[in-house]
C-alpha atoms as one frame of an Amber mdcrd trajectory, in Angstrom:
protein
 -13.924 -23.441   5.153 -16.367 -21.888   2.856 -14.128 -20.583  -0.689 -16.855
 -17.761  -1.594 -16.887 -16.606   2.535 -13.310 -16.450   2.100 -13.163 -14.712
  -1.065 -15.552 -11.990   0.320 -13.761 -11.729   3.515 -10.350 -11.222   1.824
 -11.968  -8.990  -0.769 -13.179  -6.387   1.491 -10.351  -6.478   3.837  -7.868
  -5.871   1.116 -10.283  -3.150  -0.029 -10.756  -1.711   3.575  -7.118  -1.483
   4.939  -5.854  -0.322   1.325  -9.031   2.553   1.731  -7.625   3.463   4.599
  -4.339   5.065   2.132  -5.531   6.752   0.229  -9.294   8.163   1.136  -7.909
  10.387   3.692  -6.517  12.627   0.829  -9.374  14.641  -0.582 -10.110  15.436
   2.887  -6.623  16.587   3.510  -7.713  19.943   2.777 -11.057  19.948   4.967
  -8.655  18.719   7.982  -6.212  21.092   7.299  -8.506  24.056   7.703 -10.442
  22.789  10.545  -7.105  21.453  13.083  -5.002  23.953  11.556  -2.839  22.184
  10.087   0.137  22.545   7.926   0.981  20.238   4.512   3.719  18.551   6.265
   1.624  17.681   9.233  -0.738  17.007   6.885   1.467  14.268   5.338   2.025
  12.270   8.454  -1.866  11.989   8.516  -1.007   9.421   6.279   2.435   8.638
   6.661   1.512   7.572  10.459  -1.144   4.786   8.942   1.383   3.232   6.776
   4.320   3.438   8.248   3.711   1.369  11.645   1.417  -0.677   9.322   4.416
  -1.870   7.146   6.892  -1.985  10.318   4.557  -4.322  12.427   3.628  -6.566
   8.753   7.213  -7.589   9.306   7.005  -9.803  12.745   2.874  -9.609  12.245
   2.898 -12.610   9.875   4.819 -14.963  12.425   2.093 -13.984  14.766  -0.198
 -14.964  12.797   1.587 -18.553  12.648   1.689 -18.455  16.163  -1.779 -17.299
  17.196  -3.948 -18.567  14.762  -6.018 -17.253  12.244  -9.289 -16.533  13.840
  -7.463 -15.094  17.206  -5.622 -12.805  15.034  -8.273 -11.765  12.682 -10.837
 -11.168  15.565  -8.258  -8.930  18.027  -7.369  -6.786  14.622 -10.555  -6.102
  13.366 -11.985  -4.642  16.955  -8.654  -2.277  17.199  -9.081  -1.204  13.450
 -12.733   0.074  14.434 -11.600   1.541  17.374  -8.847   3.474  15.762 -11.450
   4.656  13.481 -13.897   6.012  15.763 -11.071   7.703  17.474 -10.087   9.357
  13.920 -13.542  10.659  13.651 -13.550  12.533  17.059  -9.895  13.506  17.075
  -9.754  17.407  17.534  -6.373  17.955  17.479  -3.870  16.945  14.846  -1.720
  14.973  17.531  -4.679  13.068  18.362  -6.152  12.325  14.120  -2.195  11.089
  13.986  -2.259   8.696  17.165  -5.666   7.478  15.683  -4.189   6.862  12.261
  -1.186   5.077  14.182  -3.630   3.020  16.079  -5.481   2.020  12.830  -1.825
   1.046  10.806  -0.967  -1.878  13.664  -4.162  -3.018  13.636  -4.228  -3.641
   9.624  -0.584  -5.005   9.906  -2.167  -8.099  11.800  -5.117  -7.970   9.114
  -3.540  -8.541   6.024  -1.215 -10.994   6.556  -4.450 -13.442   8.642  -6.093
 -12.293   5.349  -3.690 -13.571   2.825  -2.872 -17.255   4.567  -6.640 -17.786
   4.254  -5.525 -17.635   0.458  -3.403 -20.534   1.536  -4.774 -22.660   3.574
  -8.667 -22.008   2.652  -8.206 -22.594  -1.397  -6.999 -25.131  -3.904  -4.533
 -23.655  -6.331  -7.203 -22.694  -8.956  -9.272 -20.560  -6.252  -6.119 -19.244
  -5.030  -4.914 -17.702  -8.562  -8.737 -16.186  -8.052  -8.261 -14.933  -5.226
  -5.051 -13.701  -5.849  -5.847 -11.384  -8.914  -9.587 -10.391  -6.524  -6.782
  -9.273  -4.020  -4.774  -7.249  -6.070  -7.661  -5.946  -7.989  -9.151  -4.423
  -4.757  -6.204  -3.051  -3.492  -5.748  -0.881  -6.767  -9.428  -0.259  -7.322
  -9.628   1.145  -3.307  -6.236   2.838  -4.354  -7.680   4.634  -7.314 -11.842
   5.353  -5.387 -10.810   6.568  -2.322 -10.222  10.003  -2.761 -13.749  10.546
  -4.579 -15.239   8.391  -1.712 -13.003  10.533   0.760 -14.724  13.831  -1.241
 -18.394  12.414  -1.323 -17.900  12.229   2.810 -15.948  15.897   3.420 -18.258
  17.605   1.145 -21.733  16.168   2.457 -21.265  14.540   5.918 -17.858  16.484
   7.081 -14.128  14.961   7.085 -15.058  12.599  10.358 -17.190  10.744   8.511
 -13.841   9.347   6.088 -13.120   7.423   9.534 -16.307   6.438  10.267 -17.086
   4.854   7.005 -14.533   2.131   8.199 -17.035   0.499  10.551 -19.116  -0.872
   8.444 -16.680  -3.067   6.701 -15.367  -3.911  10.218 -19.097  -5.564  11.653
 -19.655  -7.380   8.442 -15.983  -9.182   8.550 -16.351 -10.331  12.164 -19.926
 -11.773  11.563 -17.888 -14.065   8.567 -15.367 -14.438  10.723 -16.250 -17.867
  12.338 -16.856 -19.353   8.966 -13.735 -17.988   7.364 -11.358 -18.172   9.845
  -9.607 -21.616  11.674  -8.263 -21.837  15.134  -4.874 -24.329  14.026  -1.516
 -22.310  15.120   1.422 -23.465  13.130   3.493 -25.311  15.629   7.166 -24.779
  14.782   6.201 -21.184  14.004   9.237 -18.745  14.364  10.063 -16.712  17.097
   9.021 -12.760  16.392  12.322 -10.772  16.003  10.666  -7.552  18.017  14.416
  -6.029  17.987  14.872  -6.356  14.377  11.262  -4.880  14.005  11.561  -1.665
  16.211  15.089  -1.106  14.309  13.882  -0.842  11.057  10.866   0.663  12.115
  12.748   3.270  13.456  14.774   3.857  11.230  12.090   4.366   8.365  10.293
   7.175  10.532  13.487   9.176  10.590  13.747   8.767   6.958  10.569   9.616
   6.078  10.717  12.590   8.484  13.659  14.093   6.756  12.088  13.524   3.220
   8.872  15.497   4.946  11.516  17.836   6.296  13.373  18.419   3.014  10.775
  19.325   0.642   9.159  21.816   3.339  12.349  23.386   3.809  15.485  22.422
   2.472  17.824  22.720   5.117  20.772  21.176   5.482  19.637  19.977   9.458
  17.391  17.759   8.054  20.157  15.537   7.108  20.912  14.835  10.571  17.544
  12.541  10.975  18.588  10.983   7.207  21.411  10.017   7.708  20.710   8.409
  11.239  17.564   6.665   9.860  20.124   4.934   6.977  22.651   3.758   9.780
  20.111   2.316  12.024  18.796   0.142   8.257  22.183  -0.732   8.074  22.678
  -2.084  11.556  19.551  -3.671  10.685  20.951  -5.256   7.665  24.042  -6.686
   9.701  22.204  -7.927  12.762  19.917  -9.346   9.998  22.873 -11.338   8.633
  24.317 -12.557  11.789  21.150 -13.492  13.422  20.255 -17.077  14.351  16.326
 -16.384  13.402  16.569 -13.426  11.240  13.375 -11.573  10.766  13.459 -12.894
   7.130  13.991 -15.940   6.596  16.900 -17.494   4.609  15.624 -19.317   2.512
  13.336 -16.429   1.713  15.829 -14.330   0.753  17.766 -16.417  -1.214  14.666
 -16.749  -3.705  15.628 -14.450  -6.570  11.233 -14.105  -7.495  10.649 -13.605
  -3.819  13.371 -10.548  -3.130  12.381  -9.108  -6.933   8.745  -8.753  -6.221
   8.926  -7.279  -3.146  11.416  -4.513  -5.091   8.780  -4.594  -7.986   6.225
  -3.891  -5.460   8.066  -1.296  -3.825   8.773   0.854  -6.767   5.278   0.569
  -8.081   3.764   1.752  -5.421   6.355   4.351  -4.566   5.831   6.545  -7.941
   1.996   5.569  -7.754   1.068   6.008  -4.341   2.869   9.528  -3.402   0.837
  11.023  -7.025  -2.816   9.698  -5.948  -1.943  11.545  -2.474  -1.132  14.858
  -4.028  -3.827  14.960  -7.037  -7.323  15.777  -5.190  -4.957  18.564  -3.461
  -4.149  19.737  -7.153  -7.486  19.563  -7.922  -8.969  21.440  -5.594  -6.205
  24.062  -5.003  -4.896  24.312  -9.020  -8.010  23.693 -10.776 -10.577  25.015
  -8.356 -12.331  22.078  -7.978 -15.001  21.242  -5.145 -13.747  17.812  -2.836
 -15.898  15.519  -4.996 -14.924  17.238  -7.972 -11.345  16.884  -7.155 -10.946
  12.849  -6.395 -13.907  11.617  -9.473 -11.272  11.991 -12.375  -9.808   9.147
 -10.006 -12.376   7.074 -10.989 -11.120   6.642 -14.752  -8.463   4.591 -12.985
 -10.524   1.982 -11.151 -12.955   1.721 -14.287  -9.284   0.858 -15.966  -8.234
  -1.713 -13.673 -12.088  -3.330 -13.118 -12.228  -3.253 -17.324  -8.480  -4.861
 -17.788  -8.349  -7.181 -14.908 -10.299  -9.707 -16.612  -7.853 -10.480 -19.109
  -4.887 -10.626 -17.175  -4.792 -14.444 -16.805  -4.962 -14.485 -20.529  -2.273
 -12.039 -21.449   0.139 -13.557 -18.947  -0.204 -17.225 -20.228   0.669 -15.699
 -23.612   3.365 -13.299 -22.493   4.754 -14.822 -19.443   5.149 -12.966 -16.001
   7.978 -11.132 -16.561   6.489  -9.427 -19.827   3.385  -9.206 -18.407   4.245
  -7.117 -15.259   6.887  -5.385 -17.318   4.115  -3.984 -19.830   2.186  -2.675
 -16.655   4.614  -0.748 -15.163   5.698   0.885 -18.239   2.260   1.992 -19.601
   1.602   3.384 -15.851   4.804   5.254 -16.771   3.517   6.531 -20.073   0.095
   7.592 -17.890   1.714   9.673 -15.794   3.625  10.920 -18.521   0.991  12.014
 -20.496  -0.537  13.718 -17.307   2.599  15.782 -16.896   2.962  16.775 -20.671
  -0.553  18.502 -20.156  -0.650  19.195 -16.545  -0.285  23.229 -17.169  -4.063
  22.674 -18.744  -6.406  23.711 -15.445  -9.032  21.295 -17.192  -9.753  17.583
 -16.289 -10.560  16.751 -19.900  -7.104  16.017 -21.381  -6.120  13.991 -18.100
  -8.458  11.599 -19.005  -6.021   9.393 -21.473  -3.542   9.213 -18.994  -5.374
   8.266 -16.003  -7.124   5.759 -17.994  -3.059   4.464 -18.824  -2.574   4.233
 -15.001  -5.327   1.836 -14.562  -4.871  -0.664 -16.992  -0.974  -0.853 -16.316
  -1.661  -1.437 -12.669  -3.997  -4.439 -13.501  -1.291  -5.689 -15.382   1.150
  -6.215 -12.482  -1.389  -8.442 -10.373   0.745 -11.105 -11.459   3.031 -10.005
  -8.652   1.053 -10.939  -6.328  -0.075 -14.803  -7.299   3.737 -15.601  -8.594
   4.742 -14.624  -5.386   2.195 -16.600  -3.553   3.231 -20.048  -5.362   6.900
 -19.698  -4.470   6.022 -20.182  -0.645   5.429 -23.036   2.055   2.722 -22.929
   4.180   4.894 -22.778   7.153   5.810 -19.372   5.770   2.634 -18.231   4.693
   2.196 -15.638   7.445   5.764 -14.045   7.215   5.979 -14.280   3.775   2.250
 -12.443   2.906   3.104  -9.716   5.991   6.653  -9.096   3.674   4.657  -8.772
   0.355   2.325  -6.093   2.135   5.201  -4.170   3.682   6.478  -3.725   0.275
   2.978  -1.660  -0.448   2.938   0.133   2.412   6.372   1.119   2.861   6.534
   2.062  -0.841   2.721   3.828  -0.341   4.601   6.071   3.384   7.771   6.595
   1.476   5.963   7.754  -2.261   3.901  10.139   0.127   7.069  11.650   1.470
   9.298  11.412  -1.860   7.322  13.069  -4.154   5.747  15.591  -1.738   9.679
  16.435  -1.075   9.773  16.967  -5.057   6.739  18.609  -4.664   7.172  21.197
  -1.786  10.763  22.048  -3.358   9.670  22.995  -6.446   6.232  24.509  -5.680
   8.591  26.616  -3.348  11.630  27.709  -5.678   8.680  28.487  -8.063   6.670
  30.847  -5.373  10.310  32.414  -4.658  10.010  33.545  -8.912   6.979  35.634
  -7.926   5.090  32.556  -9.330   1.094  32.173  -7.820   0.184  29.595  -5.592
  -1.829  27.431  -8.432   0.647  27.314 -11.013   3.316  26.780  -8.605   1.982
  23.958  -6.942   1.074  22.565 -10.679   4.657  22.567 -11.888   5.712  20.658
  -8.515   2.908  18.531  -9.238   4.472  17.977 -12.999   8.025  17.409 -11.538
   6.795  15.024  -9.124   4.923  12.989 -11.704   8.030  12.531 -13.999  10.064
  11.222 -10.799   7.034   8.834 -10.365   7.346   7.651 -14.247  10.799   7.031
 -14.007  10.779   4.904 -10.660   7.812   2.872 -12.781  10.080   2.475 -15.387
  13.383   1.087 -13.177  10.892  -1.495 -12.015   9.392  -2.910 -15.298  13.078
  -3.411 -16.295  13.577  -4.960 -12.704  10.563  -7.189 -13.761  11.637  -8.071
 -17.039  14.682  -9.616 -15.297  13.629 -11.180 -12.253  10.970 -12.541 -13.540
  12.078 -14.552 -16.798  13.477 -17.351 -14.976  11.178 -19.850 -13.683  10.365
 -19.689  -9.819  11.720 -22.659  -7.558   9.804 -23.556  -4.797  11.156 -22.541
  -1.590   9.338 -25.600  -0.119   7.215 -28.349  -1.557   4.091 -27.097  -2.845
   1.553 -27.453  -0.194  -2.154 -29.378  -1.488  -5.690 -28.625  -0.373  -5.985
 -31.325   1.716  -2.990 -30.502   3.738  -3.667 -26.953   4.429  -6.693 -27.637
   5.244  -5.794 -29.821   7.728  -3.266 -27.035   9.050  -6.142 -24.799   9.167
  -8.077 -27.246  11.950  -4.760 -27.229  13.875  -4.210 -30.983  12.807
C-alpha cells in the first residue's frame, strides 16, 4: 500500500469525523433560531454525533478485524455522506438529531479502519508520522471548526456546515482502493453487541441528566443519573465475568493502555465542552457576528500547527510522561488565563490564553503513538476504536458537564437581576475553571502512568508481517 495515500487518507478522515464535533457550534445559534430550538436541545445536536459514535467505536474495531479494511472503510464513508445530506435538509430538530445520530455510527466504523491502516500500511518510523499527523488533525479540526462552521452560517446558511462533509467523503473513496486491503483477521473476536448497547445506554441517560441538571436543577433528574451509573456498573460486572469481554484482558491489564485512555478522557472532557460553548459566548456576550465569534479559535490551531513540529524533539528529551504532563498543564494555565479576563467583552486579551491551549494540546500527541506501540496487530481494530471512544465520550460528556456548570450558573446569576450577557459570561468563567482543573488531574495522571516503560501486550508486529495481514495472507 502506498505510505503518502495512506497518510492523506488518514489525515483527512481524522480531520473530517473530528470536524464533525465541533463545527456545528457557531451555527448553534443560526439552528436555534430557525427550528426553534432550545440550548438543551441544542446540546444533543452534538451530543447525538458523539455519543453513538463512541458507543459503536467499542465493538466497531472488532468489525473491522472481521470485515476487512476496505469493506469497512467503503460501507462507512457512503453512510457518513448520507447522514450529512440528511443534516442539511433536516427541518425539524428531531430530524438534524437523527441525522447527527446517523453520521456518529458511521464515523465509529471510520476511525478505527483509519487507524489499523497506521498498522498494517507503515513501518514504525512512518507510523510515529502518522501518529503525531493524526493527532495534529484532530486538534487542529477541534480548534477551526467553529470559524469554518461561522464562514458557512453567515454566507451560505447553517445547511451548508453538513454539506461541507461531502467533499472530504468523494475524495476518500476515490483513495480508497489504493489505501485500503481486503485481508480480515481470522481469529478476530466475536462483537460483544450486549456489552455495547449497555454501556451505550447507560451513557445517554447520563448525559441526559447532566443536560437536564444545568437547565433546571431538579431533583427528578437524578432518576435518569442514577439509572445510567447502575446500568455502567452492570456493565462493569458482566465485563468481568464474561468469557470474551468487550475489552480485552490483556488490554486492560496494560497500566499505559488503561492510563491513556483516562488521559484522553480528561483532556478532552475540560477541552471539548469550552470550544462548544465559546462561539455561543461570542456571539451572545461579546456581540460578535458567526465568523467573528469562532476566528479567535484560530489562535489555537496556529498553536498546535506551530508546536507540533517539535514534539518528537521535546519528548526524546523529556520522556512521555513529562511531555504529556507539560501539555495538559499549560492547557490548564490557557484556560485559566481566559477566565481571569473573561469579564473583558474584548477578544484582545484572550489571545495569550488561547494561544496556551494550542501548544499544550500538541504536546499530548504523544498519547496517541505510545499507545499505538503497546498493541498487537490482532488488536489493532479494538484497541484504535477504544482510544477514539476515549475522545468522543470525553468530547459528549465535556459538552454536557460544563454546559451543566454553565446553565446553573448563568441561571442563579439571571435569578440576581443579572443581564443575559454577563450572566452567561460568568457561567462561561465557572465552566472554564472546572475545565482547568480536570486538565490538571490528568497531567498528574500522566506524570504517573506514564514514567514506567510500556510492555508490549504482544510481540511487536514488523512491516513485512502486517503487510502480509493486510493482503489477507
Amino acid at each position: 500500500m502506498n505510505p503518502g495515500r495512506t497518510l492523506l487518507v488518514v489525515a483527512l478522515g481524522a480531520f473530517v469525523t473530528t470536524l464533525d464535533n465541533t463545527i456545528v457550534a457557531a451555527g448553534v445559534p443560526s439552528i436555534g433560531h430557525d427550528l426553534s430550538l432550545d440550548l438543551a436541545t441544542l446540546q444533543w445536536v452534538s451530543i447525538g454525533y458523539m455519543l453513538p459514535f463512541a458507543g459503536l467505536l467499542l465493538v466497531a474495531g472488532t468489525l473491522v478485524d472481521r470485515w476487512g479494511q476496505r469493506g469497512t472503510l467503503g460501507g462507512g464513508l457512503v453512510a457518513f455522506g448520507l447522514g450529512a445530506v440528511a443534516g442539511g435538509f433536516a427541518t425539524t430538530g428531531a430530524l438534524l438529531i437523527a441525522a447527527r445520530v446517523v453520521q456518529g455510527l458511521a464515523a465509529a466504523f471510520l476511525v478505527p479502519a483509519l487507524l489499523s491502516l497506521l498498522r498494517t500500511n507503515l513501518d514504525s518510523r512512518q507510523r510515529a508520522v502518522g501518529a503525531t499527523l493524526w493527532t495534529a488533525c484532530l486538534a487542529v479540526a477541534l480548534a477551526l471548526g467553529p470559524t469554518l462552521g461561522g464562514l458557512l452560517s453567515e454566507y451560505l446558511g447553517w445547511s451548508w456546515i453538513f454539506f461541507s462533509n461531502v467533499p472530504f467523503v468523494l475524495v476518500m473513496l476515490v483513495l480508497l482502493p489504493a489505501t485500503a486491503g481486503t485481508g480480515r483477521v481470522r481469529d478476530a473476536r466475536r462483537p460483544a453487541l450486549g456489552a455495547m448497547v449497555l454501556v451505550t445506554a447507560g451513557l445517554v441517560l447520563v448525559a441526559a441528566a447532566m443536560v437536564g441538571l444545568g437547565d433546571d436543577a431538579r431533583l427528578a433528574e437524578a432518576a435518569p443519573l442514577l439509572g445510567g451509573l447502575a446500568l455502567i456498573a452492570w456493565f462493569a460486572v458482566r465485563e468481568r465475568r464474561a468469557r470474551e469481554p468487550l475489552v480485552p484482558r490483556d488490554l486492560v491489564r496494560e497500566r499505559v493502555f488503561t492510563g491513556a485512555l483516562a488521559v484522553q478522557l480528561l483532556w478532552g472532557l475540560g477541552v471539548s465542552g469550552i470550544f462548544f460553548f465559546t462561539p455561543l459566548l461570542h456571539q451572545d456576550s461579546l456581540g460578535l457576528s458567526p465568523v467573528g465569534a469562532g476566528l479567535p479559535l484560530v489562535l489555537v490551531a496556529v498553536a498546535i500547527m506551530a508546536v507540533t513540529p517539535a514534539v518528537p524533539r521535546i519528548m526524546a528529551r523529556l520522556g512521555p510522561h513529562r511531555t504529556v504532563c507539560a501539555g495538559l498543564l499549560v492547557v490548564a494555565l490557557g484556560l485559566l488565563a481566559v477566565a481571569v479576563i473573561n469579564h473583558i467583552p474584548e477578544v484582545p486579551p484572550r489571545i495569550p490564553g488561547l494561544l496556551l491551549i494550542g501548544a499544550g494540546s500538541a504536546l499530548t500527541t504523544p498519547l496517541t503513538s505510545y499507545f499505538l506501540e503497546i498493541i498487537d496487530e490482532r488488536h489493532a481494530g479494538t484497541a484504535s476504536g477504544l482510544l477514539t471512544a476515549s475522545r468522543e465520550l470525553s468530547s459528549a460528556m465535556g459538552v454536557a458537564l460544563i454546559g451543566a456548570v454553565l446553565t446553573a450558573v448563568r441561571a442563579a446569576r439571571l435569578d440576581e437581576g443579572a443581564l443575559g450577557g454577563p450572566a452567561l459570561a460568568t457561567g462561561y468563567t465557572a465552566g472554564l475553571i472546572v475545565a482547568a482543573a480536570l486538565e490538571i488531574a490528568g497531567a498528574v495522571l500522566a506524570l504517573w502512568v506514564f514514567r514506567a516503560p510500556a510492555r508490549k501486550v504482544l510481540p511487536v508486529v514488523t512491516t513485512e508481517s502486517a503487510g502480509s495481514s493486510s493482503r489477507g495472507e
